[in-house]
Structure formats: C-alpha cells, structure tokens
FIKOLZA-1660 file (N, C-alpha, C; in steps of 0.1 Angstrom, whole numbers, plus 5000, padded with zeros to 4 digits):
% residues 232
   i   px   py   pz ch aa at
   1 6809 2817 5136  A  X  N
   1 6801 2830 5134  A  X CA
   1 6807 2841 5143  A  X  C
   2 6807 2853 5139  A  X  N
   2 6811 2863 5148  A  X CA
   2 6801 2871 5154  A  X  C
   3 6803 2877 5163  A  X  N
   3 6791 2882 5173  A  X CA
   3 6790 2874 5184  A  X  C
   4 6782 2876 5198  A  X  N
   4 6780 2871 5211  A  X CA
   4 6762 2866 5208  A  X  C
   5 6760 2856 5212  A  X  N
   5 6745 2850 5211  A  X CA
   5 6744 2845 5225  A  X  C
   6 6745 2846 5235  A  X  N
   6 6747 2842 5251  A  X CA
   6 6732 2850 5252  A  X  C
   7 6726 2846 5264  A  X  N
   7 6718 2854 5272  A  X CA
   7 6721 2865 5274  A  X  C
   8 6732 2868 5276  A  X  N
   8 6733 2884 5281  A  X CA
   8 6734 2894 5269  A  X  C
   9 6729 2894 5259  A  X  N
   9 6727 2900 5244  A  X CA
   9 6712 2900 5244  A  X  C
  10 6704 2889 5245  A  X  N
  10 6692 2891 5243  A  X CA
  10 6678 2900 5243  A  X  C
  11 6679 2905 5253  A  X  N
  11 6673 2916 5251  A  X CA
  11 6677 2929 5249  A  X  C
  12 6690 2932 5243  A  X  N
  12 6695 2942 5238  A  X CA
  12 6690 2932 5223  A  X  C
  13 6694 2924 5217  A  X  N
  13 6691 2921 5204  A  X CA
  13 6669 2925 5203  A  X  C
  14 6663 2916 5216  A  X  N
  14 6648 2924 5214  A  X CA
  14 6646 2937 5209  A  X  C
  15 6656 2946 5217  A  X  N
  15 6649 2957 5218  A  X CA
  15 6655 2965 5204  A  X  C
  16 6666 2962 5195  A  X  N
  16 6665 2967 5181  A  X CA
  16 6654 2959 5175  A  X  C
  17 6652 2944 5173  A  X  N
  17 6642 2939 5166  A  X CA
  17 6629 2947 5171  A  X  C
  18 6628 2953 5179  A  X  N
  18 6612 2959 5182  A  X CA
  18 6611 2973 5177  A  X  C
  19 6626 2980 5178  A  X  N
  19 6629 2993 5174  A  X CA
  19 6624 2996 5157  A  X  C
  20 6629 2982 5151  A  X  N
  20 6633 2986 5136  A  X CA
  20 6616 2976 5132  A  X  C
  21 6612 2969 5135  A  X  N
  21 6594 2967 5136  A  X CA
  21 6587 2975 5139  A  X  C
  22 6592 2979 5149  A  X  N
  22 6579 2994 5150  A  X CA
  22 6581 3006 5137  A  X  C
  23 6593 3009 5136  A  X  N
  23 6600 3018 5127  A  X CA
  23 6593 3014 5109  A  X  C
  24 6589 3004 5107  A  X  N
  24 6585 3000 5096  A  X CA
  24 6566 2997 5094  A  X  C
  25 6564 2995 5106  A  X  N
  25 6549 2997 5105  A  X CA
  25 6551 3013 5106  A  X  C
  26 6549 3023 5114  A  X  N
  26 6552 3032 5115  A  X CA
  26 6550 3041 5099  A  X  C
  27 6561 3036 5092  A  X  N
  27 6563 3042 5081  A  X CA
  27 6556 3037 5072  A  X  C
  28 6547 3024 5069  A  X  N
  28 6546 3018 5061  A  X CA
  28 6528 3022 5059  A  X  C
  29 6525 3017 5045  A  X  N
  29 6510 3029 5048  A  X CA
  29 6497 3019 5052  A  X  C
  30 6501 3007 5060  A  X  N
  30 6497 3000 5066  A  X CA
  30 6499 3001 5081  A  X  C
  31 6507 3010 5084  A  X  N
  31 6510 3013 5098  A  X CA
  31 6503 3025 5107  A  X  C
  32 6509 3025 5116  A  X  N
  32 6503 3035 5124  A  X CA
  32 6511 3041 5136  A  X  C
  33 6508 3057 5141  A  X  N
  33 6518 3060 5149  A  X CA
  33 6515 3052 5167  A  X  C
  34 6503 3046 5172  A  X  N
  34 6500 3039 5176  A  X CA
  34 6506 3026 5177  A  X  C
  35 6505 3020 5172  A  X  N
  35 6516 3007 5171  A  X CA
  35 6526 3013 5169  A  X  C
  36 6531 3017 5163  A  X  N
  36 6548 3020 5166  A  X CA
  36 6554 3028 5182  A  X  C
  37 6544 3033 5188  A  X  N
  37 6542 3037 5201  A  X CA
  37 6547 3025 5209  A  X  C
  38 6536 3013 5210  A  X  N
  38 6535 3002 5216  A  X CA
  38 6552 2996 5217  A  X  C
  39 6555 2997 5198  A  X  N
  39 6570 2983 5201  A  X CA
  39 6579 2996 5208  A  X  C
  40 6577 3013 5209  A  X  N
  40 6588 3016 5213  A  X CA
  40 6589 3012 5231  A  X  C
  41 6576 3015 5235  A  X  N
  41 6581 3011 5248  A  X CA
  41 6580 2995 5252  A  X  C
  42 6578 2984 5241  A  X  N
  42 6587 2970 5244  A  X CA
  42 6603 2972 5245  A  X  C
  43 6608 2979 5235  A  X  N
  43 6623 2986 5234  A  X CA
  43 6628 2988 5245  A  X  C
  44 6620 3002 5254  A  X  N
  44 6618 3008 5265  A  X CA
  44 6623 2997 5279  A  X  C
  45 6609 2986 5278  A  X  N
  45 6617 2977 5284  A  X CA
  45 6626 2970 5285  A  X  C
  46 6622 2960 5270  A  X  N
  46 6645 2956 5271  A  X CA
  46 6650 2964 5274  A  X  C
  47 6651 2978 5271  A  X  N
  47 6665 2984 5272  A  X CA
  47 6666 2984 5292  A  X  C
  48 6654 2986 5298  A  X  N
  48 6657 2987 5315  A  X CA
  48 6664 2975 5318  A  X  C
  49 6663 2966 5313  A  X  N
  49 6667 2955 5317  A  X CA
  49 6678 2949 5316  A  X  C
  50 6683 2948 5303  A  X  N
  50 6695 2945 5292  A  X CA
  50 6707 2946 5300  A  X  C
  51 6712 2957 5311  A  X  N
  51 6725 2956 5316  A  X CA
  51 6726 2949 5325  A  X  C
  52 6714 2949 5332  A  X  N
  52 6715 2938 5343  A  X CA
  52 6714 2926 5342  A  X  C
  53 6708 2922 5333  A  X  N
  53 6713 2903 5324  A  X CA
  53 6723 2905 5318  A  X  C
  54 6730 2916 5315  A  X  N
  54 6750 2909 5311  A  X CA
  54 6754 2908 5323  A  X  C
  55 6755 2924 5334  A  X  N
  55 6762 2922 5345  A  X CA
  55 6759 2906 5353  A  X  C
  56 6747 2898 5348  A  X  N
  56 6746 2887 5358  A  X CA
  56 6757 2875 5355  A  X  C
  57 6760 2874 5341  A  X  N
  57 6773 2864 5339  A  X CA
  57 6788 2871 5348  A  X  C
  58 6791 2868 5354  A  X  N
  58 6803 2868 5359  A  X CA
  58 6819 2865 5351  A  X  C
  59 6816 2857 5343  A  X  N
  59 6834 2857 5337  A  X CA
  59 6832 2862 5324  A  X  C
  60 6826 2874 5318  A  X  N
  60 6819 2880 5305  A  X CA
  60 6835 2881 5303  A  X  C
  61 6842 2876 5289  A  X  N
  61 6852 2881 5286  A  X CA
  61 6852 2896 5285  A  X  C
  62 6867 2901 5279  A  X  N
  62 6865 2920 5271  A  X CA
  62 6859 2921 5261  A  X  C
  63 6861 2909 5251  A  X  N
  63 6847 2911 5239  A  X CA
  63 6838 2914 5244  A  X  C
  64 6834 2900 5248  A  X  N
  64 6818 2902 5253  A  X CA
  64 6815 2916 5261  A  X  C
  65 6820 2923 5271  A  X  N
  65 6818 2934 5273  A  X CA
  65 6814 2942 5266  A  X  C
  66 6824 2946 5257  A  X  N
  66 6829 2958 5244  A  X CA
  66 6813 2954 5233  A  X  C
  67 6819 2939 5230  A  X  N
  67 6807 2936 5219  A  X CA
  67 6792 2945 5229  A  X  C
  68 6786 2942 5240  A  X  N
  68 6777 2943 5246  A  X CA
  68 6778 2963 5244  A  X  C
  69 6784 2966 5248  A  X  N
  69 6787 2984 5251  A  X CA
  69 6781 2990 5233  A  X  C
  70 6788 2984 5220  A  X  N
  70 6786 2987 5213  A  X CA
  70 6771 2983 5205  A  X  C
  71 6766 2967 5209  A  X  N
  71 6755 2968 5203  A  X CA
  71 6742 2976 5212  A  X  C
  72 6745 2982 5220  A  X  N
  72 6731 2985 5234  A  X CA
  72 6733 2998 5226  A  X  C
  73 6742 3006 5221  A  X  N
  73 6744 3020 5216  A  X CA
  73 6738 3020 5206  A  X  C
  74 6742 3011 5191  A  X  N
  74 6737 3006 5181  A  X CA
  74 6716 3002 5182  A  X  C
  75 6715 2998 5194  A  X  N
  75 6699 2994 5193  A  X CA
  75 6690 3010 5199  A  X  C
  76 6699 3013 5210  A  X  N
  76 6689 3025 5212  A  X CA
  76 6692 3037 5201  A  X  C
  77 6700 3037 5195  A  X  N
  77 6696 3043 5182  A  X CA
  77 6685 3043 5171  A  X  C
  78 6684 3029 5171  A  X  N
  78 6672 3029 5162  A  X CA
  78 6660 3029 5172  A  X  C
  79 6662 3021 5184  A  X  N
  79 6645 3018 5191  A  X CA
  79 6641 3037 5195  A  X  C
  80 6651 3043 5197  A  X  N
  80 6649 3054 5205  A  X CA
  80 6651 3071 5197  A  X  C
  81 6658 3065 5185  A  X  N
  81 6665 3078 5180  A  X CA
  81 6656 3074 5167  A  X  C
  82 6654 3067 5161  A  X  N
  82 6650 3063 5144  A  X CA
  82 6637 3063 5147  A  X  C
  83 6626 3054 5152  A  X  N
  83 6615 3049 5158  A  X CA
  83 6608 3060 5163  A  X  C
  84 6610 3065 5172  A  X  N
  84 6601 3082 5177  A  X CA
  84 6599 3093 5165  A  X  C
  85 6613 3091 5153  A  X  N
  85 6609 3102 5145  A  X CA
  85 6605 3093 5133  A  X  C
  86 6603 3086 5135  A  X  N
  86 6591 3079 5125  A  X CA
  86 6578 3078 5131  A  X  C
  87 6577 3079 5144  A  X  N
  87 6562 3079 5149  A  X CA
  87 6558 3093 5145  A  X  C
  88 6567 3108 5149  A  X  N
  88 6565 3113 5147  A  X CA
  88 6561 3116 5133  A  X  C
  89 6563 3113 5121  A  X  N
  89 6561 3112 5106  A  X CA
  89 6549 3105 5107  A  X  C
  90 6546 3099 5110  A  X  N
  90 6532 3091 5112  A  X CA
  90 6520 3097 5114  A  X  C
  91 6520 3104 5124  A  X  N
  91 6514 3113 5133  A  X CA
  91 6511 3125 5121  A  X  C
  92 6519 3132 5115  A  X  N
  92 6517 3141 5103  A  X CA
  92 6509 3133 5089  A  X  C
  93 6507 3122 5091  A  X  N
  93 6501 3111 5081  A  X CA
  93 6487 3109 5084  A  X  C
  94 6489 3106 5097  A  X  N
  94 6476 3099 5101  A  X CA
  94 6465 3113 5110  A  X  C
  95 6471 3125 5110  A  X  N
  95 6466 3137 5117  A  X CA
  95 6449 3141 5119  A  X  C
  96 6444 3136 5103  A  X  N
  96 6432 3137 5101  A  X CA
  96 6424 3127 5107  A  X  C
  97 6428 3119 5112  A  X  N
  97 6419 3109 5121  A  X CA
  97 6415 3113 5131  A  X  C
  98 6423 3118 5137  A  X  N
  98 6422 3125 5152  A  X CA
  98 6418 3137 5154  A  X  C
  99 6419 3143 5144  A  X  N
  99 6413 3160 5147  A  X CA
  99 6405 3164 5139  A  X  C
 100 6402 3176 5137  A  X  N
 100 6397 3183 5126  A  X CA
 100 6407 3184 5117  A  X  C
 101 6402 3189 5103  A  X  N
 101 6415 3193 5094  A  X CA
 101 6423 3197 5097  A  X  C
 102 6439 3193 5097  A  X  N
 102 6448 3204 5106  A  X CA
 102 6451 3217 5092  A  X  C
 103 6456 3222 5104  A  X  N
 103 6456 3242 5097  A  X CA
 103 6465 3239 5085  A  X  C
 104 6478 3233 5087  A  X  N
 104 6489 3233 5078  A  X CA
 104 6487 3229 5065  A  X  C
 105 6471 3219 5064  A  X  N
 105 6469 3213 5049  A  X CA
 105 6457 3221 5044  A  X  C
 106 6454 3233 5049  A  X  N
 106 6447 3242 5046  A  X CA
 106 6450 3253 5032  A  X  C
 107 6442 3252 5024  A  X  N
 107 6448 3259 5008  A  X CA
 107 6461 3263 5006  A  X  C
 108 6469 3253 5007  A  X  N
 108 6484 3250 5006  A  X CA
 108 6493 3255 5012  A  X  C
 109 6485 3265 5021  A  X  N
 109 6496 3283 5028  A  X CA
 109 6509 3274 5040  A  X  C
 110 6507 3263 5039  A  X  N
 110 6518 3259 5051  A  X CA
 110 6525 3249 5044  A  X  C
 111 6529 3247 5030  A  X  N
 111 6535 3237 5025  A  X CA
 111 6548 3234 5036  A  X  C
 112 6554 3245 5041  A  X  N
 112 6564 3245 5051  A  X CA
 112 6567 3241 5061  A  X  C
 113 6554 3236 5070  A  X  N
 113 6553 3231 5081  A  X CA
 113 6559 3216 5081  A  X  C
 114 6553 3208 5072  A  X  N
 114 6561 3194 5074  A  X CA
 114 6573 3191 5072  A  X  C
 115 6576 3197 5058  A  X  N
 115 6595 3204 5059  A  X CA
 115 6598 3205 5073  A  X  C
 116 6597 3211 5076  A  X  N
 116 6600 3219 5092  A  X CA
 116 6600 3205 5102  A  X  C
 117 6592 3197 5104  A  X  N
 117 6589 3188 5116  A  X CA
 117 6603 3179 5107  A  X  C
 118 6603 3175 5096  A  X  N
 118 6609 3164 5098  A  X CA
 118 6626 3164 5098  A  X  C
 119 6625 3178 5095  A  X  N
 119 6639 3186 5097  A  X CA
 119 6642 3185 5114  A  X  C
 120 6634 3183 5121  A  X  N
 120 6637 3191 5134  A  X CA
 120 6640 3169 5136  A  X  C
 121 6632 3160 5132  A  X  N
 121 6632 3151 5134  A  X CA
 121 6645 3140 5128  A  X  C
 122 6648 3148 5121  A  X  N
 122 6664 3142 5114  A  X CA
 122 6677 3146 5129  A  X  C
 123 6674 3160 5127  A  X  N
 123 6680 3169 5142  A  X CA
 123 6685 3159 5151  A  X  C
 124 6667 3157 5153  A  X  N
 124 6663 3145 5169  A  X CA
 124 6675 3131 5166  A  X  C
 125 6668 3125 5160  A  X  N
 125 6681 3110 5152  A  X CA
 125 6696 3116 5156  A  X  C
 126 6700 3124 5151  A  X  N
 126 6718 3133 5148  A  X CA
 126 6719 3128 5162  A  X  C
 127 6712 3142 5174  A  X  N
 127 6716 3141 5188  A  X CA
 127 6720 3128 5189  A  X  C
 128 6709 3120 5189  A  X  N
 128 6709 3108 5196  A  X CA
 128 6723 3102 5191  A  X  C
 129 6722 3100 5178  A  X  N
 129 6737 3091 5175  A  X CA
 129 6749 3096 5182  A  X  C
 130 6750 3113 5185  A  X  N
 130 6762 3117 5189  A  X CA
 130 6761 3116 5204  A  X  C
 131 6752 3113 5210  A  X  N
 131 6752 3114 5223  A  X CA
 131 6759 3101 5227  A  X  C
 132 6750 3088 5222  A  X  N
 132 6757 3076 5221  A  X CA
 132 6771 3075 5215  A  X  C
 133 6777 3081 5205  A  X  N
 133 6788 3082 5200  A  X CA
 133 6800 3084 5212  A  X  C
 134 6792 3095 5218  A  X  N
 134 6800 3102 5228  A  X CA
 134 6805 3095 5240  A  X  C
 135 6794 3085 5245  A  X  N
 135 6796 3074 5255  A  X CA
 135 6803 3064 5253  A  X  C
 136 6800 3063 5242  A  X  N
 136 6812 3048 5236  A  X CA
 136 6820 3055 5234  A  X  C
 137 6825 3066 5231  A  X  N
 137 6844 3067 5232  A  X CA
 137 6847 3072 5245  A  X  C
 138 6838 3074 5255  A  X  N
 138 6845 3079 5266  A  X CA
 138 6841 3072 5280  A  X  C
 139 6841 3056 5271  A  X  N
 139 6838 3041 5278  A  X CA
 139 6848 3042 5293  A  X  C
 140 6861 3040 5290  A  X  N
 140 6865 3034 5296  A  X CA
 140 6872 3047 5308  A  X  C
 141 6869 3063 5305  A  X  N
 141 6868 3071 5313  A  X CA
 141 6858 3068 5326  A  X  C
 142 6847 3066 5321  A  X  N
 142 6838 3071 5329  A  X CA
 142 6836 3052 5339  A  X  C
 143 6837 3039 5331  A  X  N
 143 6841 3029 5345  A  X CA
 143 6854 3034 5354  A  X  C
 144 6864 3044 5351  A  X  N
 144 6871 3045 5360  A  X CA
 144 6870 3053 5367  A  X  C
 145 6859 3064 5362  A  X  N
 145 6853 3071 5373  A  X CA
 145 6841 3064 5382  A  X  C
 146 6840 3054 5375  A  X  N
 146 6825 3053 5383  A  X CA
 146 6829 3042 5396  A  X  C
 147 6847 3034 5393  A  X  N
 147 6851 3029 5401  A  X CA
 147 6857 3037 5415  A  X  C
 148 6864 3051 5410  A  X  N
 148 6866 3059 5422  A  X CA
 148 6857 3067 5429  A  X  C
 149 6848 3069 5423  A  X  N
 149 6834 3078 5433  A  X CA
 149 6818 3072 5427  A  X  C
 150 6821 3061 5428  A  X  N
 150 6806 3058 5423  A  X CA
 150 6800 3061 5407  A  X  C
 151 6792 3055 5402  A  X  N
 151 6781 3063 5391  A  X CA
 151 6766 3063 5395  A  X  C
 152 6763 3076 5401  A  X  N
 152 6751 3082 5407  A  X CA
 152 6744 3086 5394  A  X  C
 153 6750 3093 5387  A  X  N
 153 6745 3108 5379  A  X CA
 153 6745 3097 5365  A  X  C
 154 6733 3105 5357  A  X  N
 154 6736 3107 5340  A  X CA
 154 6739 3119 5337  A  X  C
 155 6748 3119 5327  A  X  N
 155 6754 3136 5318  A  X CA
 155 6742 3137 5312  A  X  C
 156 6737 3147 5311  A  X  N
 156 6723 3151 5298  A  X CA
 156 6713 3137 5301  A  X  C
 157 6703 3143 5294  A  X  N
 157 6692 3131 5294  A  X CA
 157 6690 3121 5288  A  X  C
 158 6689 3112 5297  A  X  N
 158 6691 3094 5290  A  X CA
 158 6678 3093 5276  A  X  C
 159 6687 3087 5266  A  X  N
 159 6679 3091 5252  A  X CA
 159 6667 3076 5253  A  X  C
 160 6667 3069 5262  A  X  N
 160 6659 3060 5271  A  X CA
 160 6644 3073 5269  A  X  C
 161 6650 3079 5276  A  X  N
 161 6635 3089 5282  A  X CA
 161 6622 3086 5270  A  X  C
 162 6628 3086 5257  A  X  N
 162 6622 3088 5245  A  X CA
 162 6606 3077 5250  A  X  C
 163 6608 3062 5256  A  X  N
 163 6599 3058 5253  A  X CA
 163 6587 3056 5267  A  X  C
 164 6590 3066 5274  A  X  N
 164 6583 3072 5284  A  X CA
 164 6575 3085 5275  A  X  C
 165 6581 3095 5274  A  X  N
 165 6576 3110 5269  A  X CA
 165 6564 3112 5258  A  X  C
 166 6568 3100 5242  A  X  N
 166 6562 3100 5229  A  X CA
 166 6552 3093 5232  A  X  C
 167 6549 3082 5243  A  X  N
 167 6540 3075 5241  A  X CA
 167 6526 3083 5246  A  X  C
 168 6530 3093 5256  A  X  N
 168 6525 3099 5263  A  X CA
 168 6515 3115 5258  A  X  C
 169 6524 3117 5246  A  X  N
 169 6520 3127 5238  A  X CA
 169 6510 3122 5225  A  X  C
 170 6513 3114 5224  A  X  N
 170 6502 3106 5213  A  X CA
 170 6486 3102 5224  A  X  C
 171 6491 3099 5235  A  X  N
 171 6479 3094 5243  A  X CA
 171 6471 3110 5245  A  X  C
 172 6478 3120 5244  A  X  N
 172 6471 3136 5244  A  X CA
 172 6468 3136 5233  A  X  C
 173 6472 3130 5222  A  X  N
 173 6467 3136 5209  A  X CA
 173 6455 3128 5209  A  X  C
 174 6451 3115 5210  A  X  N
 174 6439 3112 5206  A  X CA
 174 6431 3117 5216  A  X  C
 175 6431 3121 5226  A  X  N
 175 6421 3121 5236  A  X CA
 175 6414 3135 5237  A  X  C
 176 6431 3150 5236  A  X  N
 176 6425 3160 5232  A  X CA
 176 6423 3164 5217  A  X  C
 177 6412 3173 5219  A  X  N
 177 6406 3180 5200  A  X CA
 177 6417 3189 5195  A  X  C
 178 6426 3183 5193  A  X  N
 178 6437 3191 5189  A  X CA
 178 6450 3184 5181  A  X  C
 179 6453 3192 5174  A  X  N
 179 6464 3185 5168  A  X CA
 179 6475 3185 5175  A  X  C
 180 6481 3177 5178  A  X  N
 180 6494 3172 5187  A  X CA
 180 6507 3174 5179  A  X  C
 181 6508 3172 5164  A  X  N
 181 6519 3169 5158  A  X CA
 181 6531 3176 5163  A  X  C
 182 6528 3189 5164  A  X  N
 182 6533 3200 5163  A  X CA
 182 6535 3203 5178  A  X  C
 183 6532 3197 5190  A  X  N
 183 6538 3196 5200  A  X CA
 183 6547 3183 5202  A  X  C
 184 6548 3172 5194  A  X  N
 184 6555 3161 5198  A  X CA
 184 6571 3170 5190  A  X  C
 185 6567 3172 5180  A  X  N
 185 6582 3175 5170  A  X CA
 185 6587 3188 5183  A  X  C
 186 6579 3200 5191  A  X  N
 186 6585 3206 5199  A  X CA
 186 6592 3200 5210  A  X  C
 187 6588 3188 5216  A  X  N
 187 6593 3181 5228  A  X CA
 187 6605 3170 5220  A  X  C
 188 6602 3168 5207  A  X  N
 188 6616 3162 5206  A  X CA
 188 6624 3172 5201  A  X  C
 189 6621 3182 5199  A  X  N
 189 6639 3191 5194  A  X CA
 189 6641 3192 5207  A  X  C
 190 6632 3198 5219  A  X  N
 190 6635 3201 5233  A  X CA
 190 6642 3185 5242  A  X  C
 191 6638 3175 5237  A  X  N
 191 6645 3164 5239  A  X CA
 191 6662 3161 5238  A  X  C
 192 6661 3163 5223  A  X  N
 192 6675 3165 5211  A  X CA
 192 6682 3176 5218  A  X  C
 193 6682 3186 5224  A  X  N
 193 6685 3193 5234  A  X CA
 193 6695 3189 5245  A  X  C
 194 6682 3184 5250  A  X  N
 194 6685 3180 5267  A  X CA
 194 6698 3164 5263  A  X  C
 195 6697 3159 5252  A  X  N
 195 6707 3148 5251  A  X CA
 195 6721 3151 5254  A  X  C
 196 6724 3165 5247  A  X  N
 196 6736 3168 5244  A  X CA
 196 6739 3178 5254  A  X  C
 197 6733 3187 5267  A  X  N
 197 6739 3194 5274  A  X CA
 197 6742 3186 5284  A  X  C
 198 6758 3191 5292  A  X  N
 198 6767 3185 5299  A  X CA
 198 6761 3189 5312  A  X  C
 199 6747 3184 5319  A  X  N
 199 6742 3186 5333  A  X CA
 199 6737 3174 5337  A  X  C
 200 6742 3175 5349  A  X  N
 200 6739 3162 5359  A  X CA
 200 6726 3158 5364  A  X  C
 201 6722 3146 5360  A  X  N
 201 6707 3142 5364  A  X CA
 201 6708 3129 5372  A  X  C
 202 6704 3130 5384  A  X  N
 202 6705 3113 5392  A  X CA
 202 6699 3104 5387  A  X  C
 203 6705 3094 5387  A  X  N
 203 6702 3079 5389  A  X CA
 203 6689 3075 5392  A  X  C
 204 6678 3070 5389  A  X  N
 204 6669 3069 5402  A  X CA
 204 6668 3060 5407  A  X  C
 205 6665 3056 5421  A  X  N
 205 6663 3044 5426  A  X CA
 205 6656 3038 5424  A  X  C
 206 6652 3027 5434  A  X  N
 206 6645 3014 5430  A  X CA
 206 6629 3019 5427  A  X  C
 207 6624 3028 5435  A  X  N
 207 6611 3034 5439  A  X CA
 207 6608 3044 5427  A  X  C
 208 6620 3052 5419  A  X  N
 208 6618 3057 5406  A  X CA
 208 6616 3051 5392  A  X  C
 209 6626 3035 5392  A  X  N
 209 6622 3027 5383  A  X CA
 209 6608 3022 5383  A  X  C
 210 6603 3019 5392  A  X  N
 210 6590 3013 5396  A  X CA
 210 6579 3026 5394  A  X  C
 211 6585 3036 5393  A  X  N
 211 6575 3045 5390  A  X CA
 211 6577 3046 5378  A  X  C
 212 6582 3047 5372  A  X  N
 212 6583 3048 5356  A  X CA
 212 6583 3034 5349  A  X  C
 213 6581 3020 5359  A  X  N
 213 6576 3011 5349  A  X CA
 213 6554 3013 5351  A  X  C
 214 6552 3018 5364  A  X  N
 214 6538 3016 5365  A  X CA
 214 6536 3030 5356  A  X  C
 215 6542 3037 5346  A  X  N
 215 6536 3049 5337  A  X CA
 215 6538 3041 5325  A  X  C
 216 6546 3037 5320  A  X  N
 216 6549 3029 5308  A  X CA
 216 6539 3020 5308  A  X  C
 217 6537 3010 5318  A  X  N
 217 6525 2997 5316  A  X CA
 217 6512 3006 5314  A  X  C
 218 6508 3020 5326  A  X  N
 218 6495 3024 5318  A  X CA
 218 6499 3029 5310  A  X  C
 219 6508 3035 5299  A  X  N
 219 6505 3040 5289  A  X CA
 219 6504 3031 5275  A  X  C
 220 6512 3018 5277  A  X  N
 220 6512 3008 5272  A  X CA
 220 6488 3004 5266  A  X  C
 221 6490 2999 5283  A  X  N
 221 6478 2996 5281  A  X CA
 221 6465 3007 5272  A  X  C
 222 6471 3017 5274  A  X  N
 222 6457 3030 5273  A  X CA
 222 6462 3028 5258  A  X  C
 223 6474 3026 5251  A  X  N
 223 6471 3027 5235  A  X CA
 223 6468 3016 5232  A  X  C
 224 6473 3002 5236  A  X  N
 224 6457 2992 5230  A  X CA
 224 6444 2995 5231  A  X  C
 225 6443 2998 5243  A  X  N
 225 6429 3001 5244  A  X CA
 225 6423 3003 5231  A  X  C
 226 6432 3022 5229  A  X  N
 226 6424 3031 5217  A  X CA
 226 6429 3023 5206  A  X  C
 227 6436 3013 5200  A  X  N
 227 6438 3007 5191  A  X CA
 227 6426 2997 5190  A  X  C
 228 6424 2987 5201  A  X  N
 228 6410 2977 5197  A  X CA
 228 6398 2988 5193  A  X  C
 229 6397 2998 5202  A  X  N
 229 6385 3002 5200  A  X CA
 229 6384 3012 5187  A  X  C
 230 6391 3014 5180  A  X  N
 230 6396 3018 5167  A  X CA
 230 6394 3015 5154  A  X  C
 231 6406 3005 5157  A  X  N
 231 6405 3001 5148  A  X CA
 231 6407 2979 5145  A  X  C
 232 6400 2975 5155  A  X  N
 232 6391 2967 5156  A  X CA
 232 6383 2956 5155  A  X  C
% end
C-alpha cells in the first residue's frame, strides 16, 4: 500500500477525518453550525499536537517526512480552510433560531447579502490553500533557516487560529440578540487577510499554548452545553 500509517500520521489523519465530518454535518440539513464548531476545534487539537508525535520517531525516513509535510497541509485545509466556511454557511441557514428575523430575508431587498458572505467564504478557502501552498514549496528554505537562526516567528497568521476565533463567534451569536453571521464572514475575510501578509508573529511558549488550550476546552465545553440544552 502506499502512504505512511505509523503513529506519527495519526493525528494528522484525526484531524482531516474530524475536518471533513464536521464539514458534512455542517452542510447537511441534519446538521448544525454548532457541531461543526465542536469537530473543528477536535481538528484544532490534533493539529497542536501532530508535529510533535512525528518529531518523536527519530529515524523518520525523507518520505516519511515529505509524506508528513504534505498531508498536515492537505488536512488543515479542509479542518481549517473548508470547515469554518461551511460553519459559516450554516450559520446563514440556521440564523432564525437565534435571533429575530434577520434583516437580509426581509421582503427580498437583500437577495445580495448571502451572495456576498459566501463569496467572501470561497475567498477565505483560496487564502488558506495558497498560504499552505506557499509553505510546502518553500519547505526546505525555511528548515535551513530555522537551522541557522532558530524558528521563533510565524510569517502571517497561522490558518490553525481558525479554530480558536469561529468557535468563539458562534458562542456570541447564540448568547447575544443579534445576528452574528455577518460578523463571522467579516472576521474571516479579515482572517483570509492576515494569512497571506508577509509579518512576523511569535511563536508562543509553553504558558501561550496552555492559554489557548484552557480557551478552546471552555469554548469546547460552552457549545455542548448550548447543544444539550437545545437541542436535547
């Protein structure tokens, strides 16, 4: 068979299977932007984790490497780039649950509006693939920089961020009286943005990962919550 099936793939393989699961409840008219929320930040976690279970094998051949480089690019595309703009589509579906009538389905005067979000939400997807695109061809640049002065910095914003930010905007949408759609689709074009400009963002350390898994776990938790108590 071709492909790597070792440990050090596995939770890169989780975190597409959670990507392209969420991505299908999500869209499906049995779904919800809520659960799809949930599998993105399981994604979220494989993805924290995933390099540091390859780096732990020691004699990884250059496949195994390369294979590894290429499929972690391939998963956060869908868990991160496909999956948020299907939440977001969801969210334009399911709008009436959460709010009052939104304005846009008001005597047909905004036929344009959802045109518009899912335009900006294709956009969001593009970045992402080209940002990833970008990294895998300029692989073997940046381990030789990162061998002569360290790798501190990310270029642009890690497309990771996605399942920190959406989960977090949905948790505003149900709680405030207001329609959110139309702020999540502005924070991902503002996202889709931040992927692709060439500015330096640190690393964070041990005390930043740990802060950003204790925001993920509560935001994890706070949409079951509103899920059992929901829908139930």
């Amino acid at each position: 068979m071709i492909g790597v099936y070792d440990y050090t793939v596995i939770l890169t393989y989780l975190s597409m299977i959670s990507g392209c699961i969420g991505t299908i409840i999500a869209m499906t008219g049995i779904g919800h932007p809520f659960v799809g929320a949930l599998f993105l930040m399981v994604s979220g976690l494989c993805d924290g984790f995933d390099g540091r279970v390859a780096r732990s094998k020691k004699d990884r051949t250059k496949l195994e490497k390369a294979f590894g480089v290429q499929i972690d690019a391939f998963s956060d595309l869908i868990a991160f780039g496909v999956l948020p703009a299907a939440i977001g589509v969801a969210m334009l579906r399911t709008s009436d649950k959460f709010t009052d009538r939104p304005f846009w389905k008001d005597n047909g005067k905004y036929e344009w509006y959802p045109i518009l979000l899912v335009a900006i939400a294709v956009i969001y997807v593009l970045a992402g693939m080209i940002r990833l695109a970008y990294f895998n061809a300029t692989e073997d640049e940046r381990n030789k920089e990162a061998e002569e002065k360290g790798s501190h910095f990310f270029t642009g914003l890690p497309i990771t961020t996605a399942s920190i930010v959406f989960p977090m905007i949905l948790i505003l949408h149900y709680y405030i009286h207001f329609d959110f759609s139309i702020v999540y689709f502005v924070i991902m074009f503002i996202l889709a943005t931040l992927y692709l400009l060439k500015f330096k963002m640190r690393k964070p350390g041990r005390l930043g990962i740990l802060i950003q898994v204790l925001i993920g776990a509560a935001e994890f938790i706070t949409i079951v919550c509103i899920l059992l108590s929901n829908f139930v």
